[in-house]
C-alpha positions as CSV (number, residue, x, y, z in Angstrom):
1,X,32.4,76.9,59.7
2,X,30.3,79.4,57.0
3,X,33.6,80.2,56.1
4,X,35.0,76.8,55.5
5,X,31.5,76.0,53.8
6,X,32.2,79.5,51.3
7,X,36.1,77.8,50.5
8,X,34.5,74.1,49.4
9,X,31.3,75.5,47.5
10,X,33.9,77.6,45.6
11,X,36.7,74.7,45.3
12,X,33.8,72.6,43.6
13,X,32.9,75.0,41.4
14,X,36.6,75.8,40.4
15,X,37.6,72.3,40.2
16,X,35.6,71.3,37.0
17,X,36.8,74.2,34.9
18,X,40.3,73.4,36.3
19,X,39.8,70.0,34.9
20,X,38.1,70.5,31.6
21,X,41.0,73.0,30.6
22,X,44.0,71.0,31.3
23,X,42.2,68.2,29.1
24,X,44.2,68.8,26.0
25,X,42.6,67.2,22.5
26,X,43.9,65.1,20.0
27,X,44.6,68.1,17.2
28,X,45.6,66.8,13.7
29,X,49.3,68.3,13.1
30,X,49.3,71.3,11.2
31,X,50.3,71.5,7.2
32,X,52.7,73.7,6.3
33,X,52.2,75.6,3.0
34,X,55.3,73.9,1.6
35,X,53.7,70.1,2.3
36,X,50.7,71.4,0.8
37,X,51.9,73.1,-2.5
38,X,53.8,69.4,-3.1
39,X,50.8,67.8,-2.5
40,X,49.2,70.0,-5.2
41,X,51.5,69.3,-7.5
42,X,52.2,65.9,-6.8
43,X,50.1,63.2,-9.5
44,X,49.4,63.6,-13.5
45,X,49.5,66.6,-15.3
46,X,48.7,67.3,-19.2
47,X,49.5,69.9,-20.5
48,X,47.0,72.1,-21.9
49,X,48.7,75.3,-23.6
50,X,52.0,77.0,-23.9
51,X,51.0,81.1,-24.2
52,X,53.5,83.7,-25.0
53,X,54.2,85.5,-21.1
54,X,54.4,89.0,-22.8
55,X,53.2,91.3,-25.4
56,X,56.6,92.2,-27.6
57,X,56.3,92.6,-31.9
58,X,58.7,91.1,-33.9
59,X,60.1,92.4,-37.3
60,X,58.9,90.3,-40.6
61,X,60.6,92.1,-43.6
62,X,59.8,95.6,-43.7
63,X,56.2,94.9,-41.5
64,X,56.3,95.1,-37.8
65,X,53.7,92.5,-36.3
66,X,52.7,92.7,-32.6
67,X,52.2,89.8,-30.3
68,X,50.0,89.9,-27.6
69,X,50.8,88.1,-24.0
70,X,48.5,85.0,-23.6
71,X,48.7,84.2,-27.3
72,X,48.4,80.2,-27.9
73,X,51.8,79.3,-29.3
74,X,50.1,75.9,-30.6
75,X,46.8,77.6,-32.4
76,X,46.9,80.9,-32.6
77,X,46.9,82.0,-36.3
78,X,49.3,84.9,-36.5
79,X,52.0,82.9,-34.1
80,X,51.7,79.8,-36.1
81,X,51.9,81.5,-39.6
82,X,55.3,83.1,-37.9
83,X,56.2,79.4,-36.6
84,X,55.6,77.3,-39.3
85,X,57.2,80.3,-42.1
86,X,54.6,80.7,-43.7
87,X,53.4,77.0,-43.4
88,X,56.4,76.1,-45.2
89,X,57.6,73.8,-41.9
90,X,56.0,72.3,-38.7
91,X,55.0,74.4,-35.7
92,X,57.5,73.4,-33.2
93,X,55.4,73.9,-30.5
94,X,52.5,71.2,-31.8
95,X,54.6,68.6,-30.8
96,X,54.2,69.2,-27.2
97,X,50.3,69.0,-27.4
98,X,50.0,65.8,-25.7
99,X,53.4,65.9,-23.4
100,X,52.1,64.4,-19.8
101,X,54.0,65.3,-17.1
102,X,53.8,62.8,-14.1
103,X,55.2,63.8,-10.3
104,X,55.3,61.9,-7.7
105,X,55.7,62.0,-4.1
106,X,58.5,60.2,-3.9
107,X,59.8,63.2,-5.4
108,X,60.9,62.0,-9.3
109,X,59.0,63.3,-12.1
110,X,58.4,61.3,-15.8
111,X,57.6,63.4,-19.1
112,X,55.8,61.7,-21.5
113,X,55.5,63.5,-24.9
114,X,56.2,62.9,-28.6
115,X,60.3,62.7,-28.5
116,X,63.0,64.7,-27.2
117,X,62.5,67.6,-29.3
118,X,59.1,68.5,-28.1
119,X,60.6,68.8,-24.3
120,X,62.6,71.9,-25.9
121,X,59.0,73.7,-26.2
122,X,57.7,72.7,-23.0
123,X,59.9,72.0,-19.9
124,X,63.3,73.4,-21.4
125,X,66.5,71.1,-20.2
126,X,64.1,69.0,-17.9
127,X,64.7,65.8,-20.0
128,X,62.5,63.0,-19.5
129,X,62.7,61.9,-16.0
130,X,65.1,62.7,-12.3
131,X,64.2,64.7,-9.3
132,X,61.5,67.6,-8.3
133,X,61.4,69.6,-4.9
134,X,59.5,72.8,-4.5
135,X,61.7,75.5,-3.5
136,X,61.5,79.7,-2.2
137,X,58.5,79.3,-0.2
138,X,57.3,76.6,-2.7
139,X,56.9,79.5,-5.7
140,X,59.6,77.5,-7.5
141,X,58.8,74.1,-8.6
142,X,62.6,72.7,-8.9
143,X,63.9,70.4,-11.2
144,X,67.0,67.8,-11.1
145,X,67.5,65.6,-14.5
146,X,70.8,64.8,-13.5
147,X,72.5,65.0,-9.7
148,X,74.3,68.2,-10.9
149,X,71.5,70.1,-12.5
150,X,68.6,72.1,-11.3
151,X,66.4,73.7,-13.8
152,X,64.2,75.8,-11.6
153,X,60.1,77.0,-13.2
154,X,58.3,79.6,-11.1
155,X,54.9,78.6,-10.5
156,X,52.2,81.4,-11.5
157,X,49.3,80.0,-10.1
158,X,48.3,76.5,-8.7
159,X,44.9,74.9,-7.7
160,X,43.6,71.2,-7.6
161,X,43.1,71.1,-10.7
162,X,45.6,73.5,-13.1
163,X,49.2,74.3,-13.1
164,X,50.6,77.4,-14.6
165,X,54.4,77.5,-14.8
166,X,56.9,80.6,-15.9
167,X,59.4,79.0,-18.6
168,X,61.9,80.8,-20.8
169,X,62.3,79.1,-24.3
170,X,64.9,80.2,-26.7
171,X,63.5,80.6,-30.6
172,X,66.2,80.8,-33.1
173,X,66.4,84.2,-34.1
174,X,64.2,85.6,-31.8
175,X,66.3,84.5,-28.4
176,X,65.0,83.8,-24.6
177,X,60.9,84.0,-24.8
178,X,59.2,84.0,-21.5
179,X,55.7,81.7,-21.7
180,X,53.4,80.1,-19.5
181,X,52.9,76.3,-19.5
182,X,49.4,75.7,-18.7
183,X,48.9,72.4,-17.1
184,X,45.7,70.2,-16.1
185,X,45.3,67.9,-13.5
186,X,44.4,64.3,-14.9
């Protein structure tokens, strides 16, 4: 009988924890760092800079001038004597100043800016409007203005609030210029 007594006192103490452990909660499902990079960059973006992605020098005449990475390509002073000639002709890249670049979940993007020659400066061959997907572990932000076209940017850095994508722009003369397109969350 003490023994039988010894088997319930323990079966009632066990039972409970037996109990409260098979009780599984309600747990939210997990994000995976893909849903959550398109999240991030998913809404209205305006853009803040375009900045030169390296430090090169370029030959004017018989002077060699060098250009330091993170240079403003819309107001710094050496870049936009070089751009304008000598203020004989527009920057190229001031157009771009107010382009607003709008994705949404759905998963097309719109660029608003001045006119189709300002998209050369900012988001090269991404036209005005089609499709976006992030892509290679969501470090490339993919885009698709036409079914048969994908015009892929690396993103440098993202948070809630700014975007910093890797774009190559060809300059007549110069060739292929890697730059950063800094973009703000609006």
């Amino acid at each position: 009988m003490k023994r039988n007594l010894k088997l319930i006192t323990l079966l009632l103490l066990i039972a409970p924890a037996l109990l409260i452990s098979s009780c599984k909660k309600d747990e939210a499902p997990q994000k995976t760092l893909a849903d959550a990079k398109k999240e991030w960059v998913t809404g209205t973006w305006k853009q803040k800079d375009i900045t030169l992605g390296v430090t090169t020098s370029v030959k004017v005449g018989g002077n060699k001038i060098k250009l330091e990475s993170g240079w403003s390509m819309l107001d710094h002073p050496t870049l936009n004597y070089l751009l304008t000639q000598g203020g004989q002709s527009p920057n190229p890249f001031a157009f771009t100043r107010n382009n607003v670049y709008a994705f949404n979940s759905d998963g097309t993007y719109k660029v608003d800016g001045d006119n189709d020659y300002s998209i050369l400066f900012s988001l090269p061959e991404a036209g005005k409007s089609g499709a976006w997907d992030t892509e290679v572990y969501s470090s490339v932000l993919a885009l698709f203005p036409a079914k048969d076209k994908r015009v892929p940017y690396w993103i440098n850095t993202i948070t809630a609030s700014t975007l910093n994508l890797a774009i190559t722009v060809n300059i007549p003369g110069l060739g292929d210029v890697p730059m950063n397109l800094l973009l703000e969350k609006q």
